[in-house]
C-alpha positions in Angstrom: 0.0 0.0 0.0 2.6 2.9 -1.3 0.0 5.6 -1.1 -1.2 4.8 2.4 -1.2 8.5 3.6 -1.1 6.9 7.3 2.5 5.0 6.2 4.7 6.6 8.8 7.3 6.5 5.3 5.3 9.9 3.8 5.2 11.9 6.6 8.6 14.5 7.3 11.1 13.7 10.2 10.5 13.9 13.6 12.0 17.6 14.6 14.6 17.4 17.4 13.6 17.2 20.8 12.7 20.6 21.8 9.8 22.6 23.1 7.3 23.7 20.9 6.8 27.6 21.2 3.0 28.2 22.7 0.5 30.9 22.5 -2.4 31.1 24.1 -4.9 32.6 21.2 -8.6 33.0 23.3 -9.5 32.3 26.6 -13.5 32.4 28.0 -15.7 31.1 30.6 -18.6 29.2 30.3 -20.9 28.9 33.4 -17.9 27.4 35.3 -15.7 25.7 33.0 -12.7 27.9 31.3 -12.5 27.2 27.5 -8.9 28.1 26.1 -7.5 27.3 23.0 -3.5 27.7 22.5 -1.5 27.3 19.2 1.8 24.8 19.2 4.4 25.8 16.3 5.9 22.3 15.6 8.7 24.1 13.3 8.2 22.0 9.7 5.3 20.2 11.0 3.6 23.1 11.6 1.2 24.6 13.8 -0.9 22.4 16.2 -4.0 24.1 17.6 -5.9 22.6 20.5 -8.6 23.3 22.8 -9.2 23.1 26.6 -11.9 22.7 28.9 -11.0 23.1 32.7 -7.4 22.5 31.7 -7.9 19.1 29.3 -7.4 18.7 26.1 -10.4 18.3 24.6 -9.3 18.3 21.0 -6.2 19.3 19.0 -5.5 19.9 14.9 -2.5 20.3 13.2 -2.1 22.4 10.0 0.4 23.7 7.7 0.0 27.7 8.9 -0.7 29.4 12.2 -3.8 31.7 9.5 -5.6 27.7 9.4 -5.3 27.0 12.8 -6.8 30.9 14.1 -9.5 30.0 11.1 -10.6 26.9 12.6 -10.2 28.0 16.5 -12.3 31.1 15.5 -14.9 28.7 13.9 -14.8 26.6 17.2 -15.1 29.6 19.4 -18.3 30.6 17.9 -19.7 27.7 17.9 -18.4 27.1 21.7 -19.9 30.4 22.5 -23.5 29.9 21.2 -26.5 29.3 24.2 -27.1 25.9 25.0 -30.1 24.4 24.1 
């Protein structure tokens, strides 16, 4: 299967063991949960965005430029931020 996209073979080195630089991009509350999302630049790997409820990771995306990642945290805020039902 040479165009398996999950082949560890097509995907780029792993970068050298360092930190990952971190922003936080939004932070809210909710009733009483904090919502924050932060940005992780992974150097040629990119930028990994992920969200937090009460401090866990809740879910995390990686793409190719920090404008995707604040495109699809700003998508998840709004939808975050909408009444309950």
């Amino acid at each position: 299967m040479a165009d398996d996209p999950f082949d560890l073979a097509h995907w780029p080195p792993v970068p050298p063991n360092s930190k990952p630089t971190v922003e936080t991009l939004w932070s809210f509350q909710r009733g009483t949960r904090t919502i924050t999302c932060r940005l992780l630049y992974r150097g040629e790997w990119g930028v990994e965005a992920q969200i937090f409820k009460h401090g866990e990771l809740v879910i995390g995306r990686r793409f190719d430029t920090r404008a995707l990642a604040v495109q699809w945290a700003d998508e998840e805020r709004r939808g975050l931020e909408r009444p309950e039902v």
